[in-house]
C-alpha positions as CSV (number, residue, x, y, z in Angstrom):
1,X,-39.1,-26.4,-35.0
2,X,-35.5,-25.0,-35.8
3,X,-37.1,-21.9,-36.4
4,X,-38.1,-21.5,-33.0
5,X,-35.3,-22.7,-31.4
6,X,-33.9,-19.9,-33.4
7,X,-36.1,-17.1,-32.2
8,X,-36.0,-18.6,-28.5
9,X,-32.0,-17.8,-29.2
10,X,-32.7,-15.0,-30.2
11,X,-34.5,-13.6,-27.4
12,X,-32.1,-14.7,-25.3
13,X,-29.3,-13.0,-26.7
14,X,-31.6,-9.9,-26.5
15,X,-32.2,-10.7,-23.2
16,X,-28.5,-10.9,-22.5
17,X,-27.3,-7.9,-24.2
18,X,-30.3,-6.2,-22.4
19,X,-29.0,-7.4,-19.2
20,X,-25.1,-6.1,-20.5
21,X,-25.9,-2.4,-21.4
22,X,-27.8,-2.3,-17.7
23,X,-24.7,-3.4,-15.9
24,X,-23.3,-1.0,-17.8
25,X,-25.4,2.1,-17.1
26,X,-24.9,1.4,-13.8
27,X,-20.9,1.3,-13.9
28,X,-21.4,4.3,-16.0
29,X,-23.4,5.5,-12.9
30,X,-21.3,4.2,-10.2
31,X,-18.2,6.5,-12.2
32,X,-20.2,9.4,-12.3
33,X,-20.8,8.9,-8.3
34,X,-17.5,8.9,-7.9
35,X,-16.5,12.1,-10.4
36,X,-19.3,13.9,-9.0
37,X,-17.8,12.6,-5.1
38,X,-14.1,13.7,-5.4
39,X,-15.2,16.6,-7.5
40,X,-17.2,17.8,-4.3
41,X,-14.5,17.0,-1.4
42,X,-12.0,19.0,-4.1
43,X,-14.4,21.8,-4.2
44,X,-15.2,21.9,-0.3
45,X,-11.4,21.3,0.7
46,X,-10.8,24.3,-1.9
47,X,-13.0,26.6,-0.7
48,X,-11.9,25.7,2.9
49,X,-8.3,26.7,1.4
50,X,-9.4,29.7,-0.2
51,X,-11.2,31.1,3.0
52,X,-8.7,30.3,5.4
53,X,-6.0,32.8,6.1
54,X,-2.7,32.2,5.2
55,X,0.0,33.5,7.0
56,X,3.8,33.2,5.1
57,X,6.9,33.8,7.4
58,X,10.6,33.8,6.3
59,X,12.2,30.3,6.8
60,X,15.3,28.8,5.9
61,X,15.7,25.9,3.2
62,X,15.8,23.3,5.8
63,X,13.7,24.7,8.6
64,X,10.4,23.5,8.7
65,X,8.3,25.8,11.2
66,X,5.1,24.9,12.4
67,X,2.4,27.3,13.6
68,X,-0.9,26.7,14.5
69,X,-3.1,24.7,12.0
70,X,-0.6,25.1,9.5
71,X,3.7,23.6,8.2
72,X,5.6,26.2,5.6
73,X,8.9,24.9,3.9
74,X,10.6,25.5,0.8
75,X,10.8,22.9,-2.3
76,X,11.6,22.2,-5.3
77,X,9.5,22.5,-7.1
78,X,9.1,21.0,-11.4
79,X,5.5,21.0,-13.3
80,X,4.1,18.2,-15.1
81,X,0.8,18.0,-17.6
82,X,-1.4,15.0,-18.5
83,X,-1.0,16.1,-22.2
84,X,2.3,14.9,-22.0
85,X,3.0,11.9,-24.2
86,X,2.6,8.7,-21.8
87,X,1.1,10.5,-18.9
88,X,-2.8,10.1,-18.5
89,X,-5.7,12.3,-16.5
90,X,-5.9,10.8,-13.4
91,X,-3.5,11.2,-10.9
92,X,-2.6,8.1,-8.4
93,X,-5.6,8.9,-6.5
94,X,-8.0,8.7,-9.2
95,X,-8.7,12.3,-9.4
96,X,-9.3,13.2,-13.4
97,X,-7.0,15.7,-13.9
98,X,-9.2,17.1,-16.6
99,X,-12.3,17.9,-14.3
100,X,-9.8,19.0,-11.1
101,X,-6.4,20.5,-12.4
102,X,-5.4,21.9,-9.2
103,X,-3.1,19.3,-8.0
104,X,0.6,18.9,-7.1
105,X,2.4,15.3,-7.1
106,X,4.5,14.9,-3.7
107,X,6.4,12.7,-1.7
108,X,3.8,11.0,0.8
109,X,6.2,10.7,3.7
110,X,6.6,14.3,3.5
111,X,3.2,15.6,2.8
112,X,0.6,13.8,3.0
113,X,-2.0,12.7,0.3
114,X,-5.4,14.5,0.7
115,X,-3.5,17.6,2.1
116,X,-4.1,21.3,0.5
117,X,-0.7,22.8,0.0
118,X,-0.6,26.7,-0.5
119,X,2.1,26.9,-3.4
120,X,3.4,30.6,-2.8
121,X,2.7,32.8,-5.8
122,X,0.7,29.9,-7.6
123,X,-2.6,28.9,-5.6
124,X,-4.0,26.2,-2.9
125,X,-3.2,22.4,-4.9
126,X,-4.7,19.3,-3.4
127,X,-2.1,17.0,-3.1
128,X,-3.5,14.1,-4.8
129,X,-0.8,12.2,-7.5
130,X,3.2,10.7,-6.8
131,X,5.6,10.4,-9.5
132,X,8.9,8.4,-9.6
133,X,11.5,11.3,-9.2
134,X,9.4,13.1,-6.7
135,X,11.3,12.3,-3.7
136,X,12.1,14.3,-0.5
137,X,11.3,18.0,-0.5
138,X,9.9,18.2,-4.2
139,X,6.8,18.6,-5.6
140,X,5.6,18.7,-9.2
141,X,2.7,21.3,-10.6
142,X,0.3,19.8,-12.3
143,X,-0.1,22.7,-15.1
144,X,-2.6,22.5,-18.3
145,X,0.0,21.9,-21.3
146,X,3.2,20.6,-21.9
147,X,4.6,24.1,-23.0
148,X,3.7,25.7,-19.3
149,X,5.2,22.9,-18.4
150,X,8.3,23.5,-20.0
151,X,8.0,27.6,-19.3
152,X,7.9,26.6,-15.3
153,X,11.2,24.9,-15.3
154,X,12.6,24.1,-11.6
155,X,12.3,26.4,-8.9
156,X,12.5,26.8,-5.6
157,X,9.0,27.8,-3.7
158,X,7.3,28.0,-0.4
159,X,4.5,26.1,0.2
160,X,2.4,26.2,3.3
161,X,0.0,22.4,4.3
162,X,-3.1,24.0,5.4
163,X,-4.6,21.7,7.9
164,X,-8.2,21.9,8.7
């Protein structure tokens, strides 16, 4: 008898760990969903970005102009990489920085998150991450090691918010 109360145990367990590595192909799923979700919107908002004319102008430090679908003003602007001791990949939005580098940590009450900011001289960035000392006009580059990082310094640069 105790050796089929055993192997009933048994199959329960089996059943039960069965029942664990399910849940987690589907949470493994479920992540992917998302990857694959955010690394599409990135993609589309990109190409949207990259097709879109951009039009610079001359402003002032403290002028903000605004012309059509789109806001120019000059920042300041740091760089930052997830390869930094104590930083991770994803940004405060969730976007893994490994899979979409091309992001710039800003202030939300100043641009907002989920815009595409044209960095002058650097590229379209979606802004998708914050960070503790960016505050105001300042925005940091998310670059891919801690040297660039370093090489990029502070600057001051234009950026236009490309609105769709």
């Amino acid at each position: 008898m105790a050796l089929a109360q055993r192997l009933h145990l048994t199959r329960q367990e089996s059943s039960s760990v069965a029942q664990v590595q399910r849940q987690d192909e589907q949470s493994q799923s479920s992540h992917t969903q998302l990857q694959n979700t955010t690394q599409l919107a990135t993609t589309k908002a990109m190409s949207y970005a990259v097709s879109s004319q951009i039009r610079p102008q001359e402003t002032t430090q403290q002028q903000i102009a605004t012309q059509g679908n789109e806001t120019e003003f000059e920042v300041e602007a740091t760089a930052y990489s997830y390869t930094e001791p104590g930083l991770t990949p994803y940004t405060a939005t969730g976007i893994d920085l490994r899979i979409n580098p091309k992001v710039i940590a800003v202030d939300p009450s100043v641009i907002k998150l989920g815009s595409l900011v044209h960095v002058h001289g650097y590229g379209v960035y979606l802004a998708a991450d914050t960070g503790g000392a960016i505050k105001g006009k300042r925005i940091d580059v998310h670059v891919g090691t801690v040297a660039e990082a370093n090489h990029f310094g502070r600057r001051k640069v234009k950026i236009t918010i490309l609105k769709p």
